[in-house]
C-alpha positions in Angstrom: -8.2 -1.6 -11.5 -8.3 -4.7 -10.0 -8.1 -6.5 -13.2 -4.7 -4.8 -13.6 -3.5 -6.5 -10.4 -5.1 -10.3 -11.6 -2.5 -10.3 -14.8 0.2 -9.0 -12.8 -0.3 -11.6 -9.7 -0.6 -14.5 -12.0 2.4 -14.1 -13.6 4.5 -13.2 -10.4 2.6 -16.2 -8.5 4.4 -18.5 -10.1 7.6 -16.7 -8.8 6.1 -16.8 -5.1 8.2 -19.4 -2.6 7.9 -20.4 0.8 9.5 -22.4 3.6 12.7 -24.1 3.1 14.1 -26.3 5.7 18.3 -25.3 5.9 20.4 -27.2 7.3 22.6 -24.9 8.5 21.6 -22.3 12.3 21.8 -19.7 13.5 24.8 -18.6 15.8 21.7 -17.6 18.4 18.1 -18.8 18.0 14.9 -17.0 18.5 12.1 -18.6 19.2 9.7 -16.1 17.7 9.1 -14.7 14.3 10.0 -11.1 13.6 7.3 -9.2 11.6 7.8 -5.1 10.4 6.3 -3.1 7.8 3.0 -1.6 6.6 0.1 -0.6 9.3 -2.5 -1.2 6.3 -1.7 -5.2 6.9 -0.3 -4.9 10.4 -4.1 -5.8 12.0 -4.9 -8.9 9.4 -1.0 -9.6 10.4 -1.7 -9.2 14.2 -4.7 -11.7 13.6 -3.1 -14.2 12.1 -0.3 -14.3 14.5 -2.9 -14.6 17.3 -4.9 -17.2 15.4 -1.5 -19.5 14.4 -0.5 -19.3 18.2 -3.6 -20.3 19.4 -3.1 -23.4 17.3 -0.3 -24.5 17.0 1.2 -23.4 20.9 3.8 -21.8 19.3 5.1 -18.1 20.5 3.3 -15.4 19.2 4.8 -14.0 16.2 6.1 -10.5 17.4 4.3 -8.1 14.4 5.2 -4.2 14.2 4.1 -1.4 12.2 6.9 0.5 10.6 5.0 2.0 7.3 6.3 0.0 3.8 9.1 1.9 3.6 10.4 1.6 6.6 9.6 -2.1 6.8 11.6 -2.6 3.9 14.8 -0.7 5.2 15.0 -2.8 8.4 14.1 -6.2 6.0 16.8 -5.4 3.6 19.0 -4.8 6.1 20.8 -7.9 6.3 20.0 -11.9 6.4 20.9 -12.1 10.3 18.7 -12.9 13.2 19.0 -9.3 14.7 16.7 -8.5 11.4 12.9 -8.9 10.5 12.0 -12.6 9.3 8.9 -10.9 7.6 7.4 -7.5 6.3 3.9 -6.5 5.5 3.6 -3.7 2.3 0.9 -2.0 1.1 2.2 -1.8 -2.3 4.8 -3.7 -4.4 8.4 -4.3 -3.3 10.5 -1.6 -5.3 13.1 -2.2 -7.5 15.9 -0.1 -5.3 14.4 -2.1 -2.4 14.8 -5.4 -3.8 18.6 -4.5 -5.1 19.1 -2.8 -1.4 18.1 -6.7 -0.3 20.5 -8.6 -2.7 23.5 -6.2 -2.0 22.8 -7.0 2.0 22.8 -10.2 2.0 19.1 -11.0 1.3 19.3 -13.3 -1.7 15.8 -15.0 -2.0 12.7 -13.1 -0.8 9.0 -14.6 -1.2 6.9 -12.3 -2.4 3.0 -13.0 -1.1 0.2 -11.2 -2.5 -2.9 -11.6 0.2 -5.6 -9.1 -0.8 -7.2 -5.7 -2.1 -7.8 -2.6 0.5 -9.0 0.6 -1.1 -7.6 4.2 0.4 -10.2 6.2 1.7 -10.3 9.7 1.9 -12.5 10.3 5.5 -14.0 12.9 8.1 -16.0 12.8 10.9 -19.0 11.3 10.8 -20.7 14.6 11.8 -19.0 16.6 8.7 -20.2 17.4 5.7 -20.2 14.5 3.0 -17.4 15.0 0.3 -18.2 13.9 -3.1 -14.6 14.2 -4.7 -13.2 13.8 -8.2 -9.2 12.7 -8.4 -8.7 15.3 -10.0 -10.3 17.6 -7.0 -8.0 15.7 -4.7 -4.7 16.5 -7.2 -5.5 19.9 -7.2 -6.4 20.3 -3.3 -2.9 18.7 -2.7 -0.2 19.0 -5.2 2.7 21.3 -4.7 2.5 22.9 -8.1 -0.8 23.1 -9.7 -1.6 24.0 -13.8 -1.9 27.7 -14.8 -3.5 29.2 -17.3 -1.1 28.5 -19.9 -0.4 24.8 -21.6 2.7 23.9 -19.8 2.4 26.3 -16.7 2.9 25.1 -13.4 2.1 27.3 -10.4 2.2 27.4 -6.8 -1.3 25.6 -5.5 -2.4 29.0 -4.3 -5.9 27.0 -3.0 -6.9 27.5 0.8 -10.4 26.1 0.3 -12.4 23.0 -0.7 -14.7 25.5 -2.4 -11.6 27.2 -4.3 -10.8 23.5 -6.2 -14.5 22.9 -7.2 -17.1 25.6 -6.2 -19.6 22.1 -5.6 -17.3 21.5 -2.4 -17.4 23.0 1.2 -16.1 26.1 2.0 -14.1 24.8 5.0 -9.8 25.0 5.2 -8.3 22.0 2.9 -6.9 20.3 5.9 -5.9 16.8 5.1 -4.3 14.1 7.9 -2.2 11.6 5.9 0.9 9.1 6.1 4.5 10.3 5.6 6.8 9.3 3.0 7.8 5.6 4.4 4.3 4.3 4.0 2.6 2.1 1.8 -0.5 4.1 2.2 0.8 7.2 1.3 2.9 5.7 -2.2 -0.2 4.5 -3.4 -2.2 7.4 -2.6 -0.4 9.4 -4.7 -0.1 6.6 -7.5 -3.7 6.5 -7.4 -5.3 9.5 -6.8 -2.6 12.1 -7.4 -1.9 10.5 -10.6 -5.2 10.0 -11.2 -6.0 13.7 -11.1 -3.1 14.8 -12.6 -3.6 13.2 -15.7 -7.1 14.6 -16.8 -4.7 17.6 -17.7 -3.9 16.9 -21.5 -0.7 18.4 -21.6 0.6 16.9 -18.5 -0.7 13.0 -19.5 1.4 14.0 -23.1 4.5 14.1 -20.9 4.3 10.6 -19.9 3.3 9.1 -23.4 5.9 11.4 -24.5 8.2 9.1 -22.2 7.2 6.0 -22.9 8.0 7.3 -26.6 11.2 7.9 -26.3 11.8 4.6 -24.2 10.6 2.8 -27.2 12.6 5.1 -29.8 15.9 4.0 -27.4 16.6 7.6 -26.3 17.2 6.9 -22.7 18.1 10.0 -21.8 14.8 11.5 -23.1 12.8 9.2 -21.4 14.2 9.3 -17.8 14.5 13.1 -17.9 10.7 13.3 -19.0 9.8 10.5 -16.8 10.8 12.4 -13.9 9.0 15.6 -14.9 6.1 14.1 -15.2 6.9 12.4 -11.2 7.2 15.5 -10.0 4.7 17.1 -11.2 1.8 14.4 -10.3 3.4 12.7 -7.3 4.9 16.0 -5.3 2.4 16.7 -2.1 2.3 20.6 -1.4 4.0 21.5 1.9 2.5 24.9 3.1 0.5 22.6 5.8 -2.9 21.6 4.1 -1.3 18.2 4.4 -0.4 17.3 7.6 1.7 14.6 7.9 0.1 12.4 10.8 2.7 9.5 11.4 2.1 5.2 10.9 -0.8 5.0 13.5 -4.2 4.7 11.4 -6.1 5.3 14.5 -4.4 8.2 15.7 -5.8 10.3 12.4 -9.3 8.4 13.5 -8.7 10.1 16.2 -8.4 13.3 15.0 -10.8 13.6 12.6 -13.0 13.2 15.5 -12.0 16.1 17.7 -11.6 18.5 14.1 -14.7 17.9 12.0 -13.3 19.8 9.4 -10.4 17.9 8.7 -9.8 14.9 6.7 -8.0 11.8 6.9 -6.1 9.5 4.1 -6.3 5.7 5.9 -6.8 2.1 4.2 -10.4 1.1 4.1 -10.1 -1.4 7.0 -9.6 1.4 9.3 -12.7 2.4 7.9 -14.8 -0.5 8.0 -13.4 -0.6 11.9 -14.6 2.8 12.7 -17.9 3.5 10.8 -19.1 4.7 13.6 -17.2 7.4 13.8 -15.5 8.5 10.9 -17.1 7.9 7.1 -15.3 8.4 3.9 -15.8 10.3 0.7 -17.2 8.9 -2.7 -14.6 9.0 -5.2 -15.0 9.8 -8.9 -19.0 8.9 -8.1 -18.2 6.1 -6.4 -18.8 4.9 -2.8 -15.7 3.2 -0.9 -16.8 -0.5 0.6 -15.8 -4.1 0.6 -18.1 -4.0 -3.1 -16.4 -1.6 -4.8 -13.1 -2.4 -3.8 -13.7 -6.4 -4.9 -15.4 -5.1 -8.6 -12.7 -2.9 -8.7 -15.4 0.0 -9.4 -14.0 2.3 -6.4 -10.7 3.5 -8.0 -8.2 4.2 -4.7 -8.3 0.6 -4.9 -5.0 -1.4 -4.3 -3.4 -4.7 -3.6 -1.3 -5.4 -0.3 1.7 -8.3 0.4 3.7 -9.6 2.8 7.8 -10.9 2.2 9.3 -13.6 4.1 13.0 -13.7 4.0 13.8 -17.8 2.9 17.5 -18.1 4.4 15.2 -17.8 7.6 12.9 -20.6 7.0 13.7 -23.7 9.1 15.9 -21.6 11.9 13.0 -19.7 13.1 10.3 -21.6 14.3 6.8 -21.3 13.2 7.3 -19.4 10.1 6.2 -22.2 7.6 3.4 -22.7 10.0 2.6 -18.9 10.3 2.4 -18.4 6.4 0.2 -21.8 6.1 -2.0 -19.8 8.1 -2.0 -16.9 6.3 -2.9 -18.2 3.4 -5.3 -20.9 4.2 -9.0 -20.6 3.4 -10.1 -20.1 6.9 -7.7 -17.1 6.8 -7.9 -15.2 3.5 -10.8 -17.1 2.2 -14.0 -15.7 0.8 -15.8 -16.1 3.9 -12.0 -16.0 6.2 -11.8 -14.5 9.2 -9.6 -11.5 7.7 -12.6 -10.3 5.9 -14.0 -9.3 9.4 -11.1 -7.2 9.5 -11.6 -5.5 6.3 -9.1 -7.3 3.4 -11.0 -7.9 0.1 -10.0 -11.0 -0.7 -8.4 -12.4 -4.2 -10.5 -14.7 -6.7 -10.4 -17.9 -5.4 -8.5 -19.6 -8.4 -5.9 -16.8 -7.8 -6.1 -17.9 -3.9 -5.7 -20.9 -5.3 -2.5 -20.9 -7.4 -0.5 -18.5 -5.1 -1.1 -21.1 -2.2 0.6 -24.0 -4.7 3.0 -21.5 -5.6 4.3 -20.4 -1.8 4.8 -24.6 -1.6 7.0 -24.5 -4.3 9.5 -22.8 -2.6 10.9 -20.3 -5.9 12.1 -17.3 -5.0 10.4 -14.0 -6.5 12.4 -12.5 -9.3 13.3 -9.1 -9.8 10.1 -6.3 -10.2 10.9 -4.1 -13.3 10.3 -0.7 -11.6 
């Protein structure tokens, strides 16, 4: 998994920029940076605005959490200073995003890759331990569900753990997660829902199918069973054994305390912040922690960002200094401060090149998908 992410980030780190003085102002400053987006990074973001004011005396950056998504909408909206200078992501800017950002205004974005977090799937500490497969979690979840016939789908028609793999509890499949707009919940079903979805023969044929007749130039063919194959793995069911539980990771903490039987979908530094009272499930054998994640052994495993928006380098002040921070050593570092607060950092030669690479000041170029 996280092998996956290396060859991706050391190609795109070469397209990462960073802080251009402009000559030109705004009509009205602000003397504060503007940071929206994912609650995943929100608490290593919230750190490092604390620690860069403490430094420096500069205002504190003002850092909110949004969810990806709708980070990205109020980034992309426009290059002006009633708009975000920064957002955090839990997952990879997307390709409508990026287009939504040039067609607003928002030419040159920096695209920062800080860490790994792994999702876990949690209850409380006083419930039973769940040892889960992805495909357990795919067929606990998903809308539609594989029948008895190759090519079947059916409505899930489980109520219990103990329905989707008689080695579970028998307790309601109740399951706290993030809505559409976050990070959390776009890699979730990437990862595990995917994950799942795929041990089913007929339905992993669909997407080699696609990728077939991508290759064979029938684009028609290829969207049409691209999209199939989407909305099969990705679609969440909605007859309420997922509850949609909003942006705040520590409200489902929360939760999961007062109903023992639920369970919660949060990123791994939620857990590693409340292991006292919540734990999280093993996954495909495998136990979530900072290990696992790093290896790249525990598979819910994924990398996070932040974007800065470079026409607002040099008229807000502090940003260059706030993403020298971030990505300094004593920050992001093997032995950083932000491990405290859960992040898995990159290899340090990765570390390493993205840091000369945010210097260089190149904006990121367009992500394929």
């Amino acid at each position: 998994m996280k092998n996956r992410f290396l060859s991706h980030y050391a190609t795109a780190s070469s397209a990462i920029a960073a802080l251009c003085l402009s000559g030109s102002v705004f009509a009205a400053s602000r003397n504060h940076i503007d940071i929206v987006g994912s609650s995943t990074v929100y608490p290593f973001s919230t750190v490092v605005a604390e620690t860069f004011s403490n430094k420096t005396g500069n205002r504190t950056p003002k850092v909110e959490s949004t969810g990806s998504g709708g980070g990205m909408k109020l980034f992309c909206a426009g290059a002006g200073i009633n708009t975000p200078d920064i957002t955090n992501a839990s997952r990879r800017i997307k390709k409508s995003e990026f287009n939504n950002c040039q067609a607003n205004g928002v030419k040159e974005i920096i695209e920062v890759p800080i860490g790994f977090d792994g999702i876990t799937i949690a209850n409380a500490k006083t419930a039973p331990q769940f040892d889960l497969s992805e495909r357990d979690i795919f067929l606990a979840l998903a809308k539609k569900v594989p029948g008895n016939k190759p090519g079947e789908l059916i409505d899930n028609p489980y109520k219990t753990w103990k329905q989707v793999n008689p080695a579970l509890p028998d307790t309601r499949i109740e399951v706290l997660g993030p809505p559409p707009t976050s990070g959390t919940r776009d890699a979730f079903v990437e990862l595990a829902m995917e994950g799942g979805c795929k041990t089913f023969p007929w339905i992993k044929q669909i997407k080699t199918d696609a990728k077939a007749a991508k290759k064979a130039g029938d684009k028609s063919r290829a969207s049409a069973l691209k999209q199939r194959y989407k909305n099969i793995c990705h679609s969440i069911r909605e007859d309420g054994a997922y509850v949609e539980a909003g942006e705040n990771d520590n409200l489902i903490v929360e939760k999961l305390q007062k109903n023992p039987k639920a369970l919660g979908i949060f990123g791994f530094s939620f857990l590693d912040q409340n292991s006292d009272k919540v734990k999280g499930a093993t996954v495909n054998g495998k136990e979530i922690s900072f290990e696992n994640i790093a290896n790249g052994h525990y598979p819910l495993s994924r990398p996070l960002f932040f974007y800065v928006k470079k026409s607002h380098l040099g008229k807000i002040p502090g940003m260059r200094g706030y993403v020298a921070e971030f990505t300094s050593e004593d920050a992001w570092g093997d032995e950083g401060y932000l491990t405290d607060e859960g992040l898995i950092p990159l290899p340090r030669d990765q570390r390493q090149r993205i840091a000369e690479a945010v210097k260089k000041e190149i904006p990121m170029q367009a992500p394929e998908e």
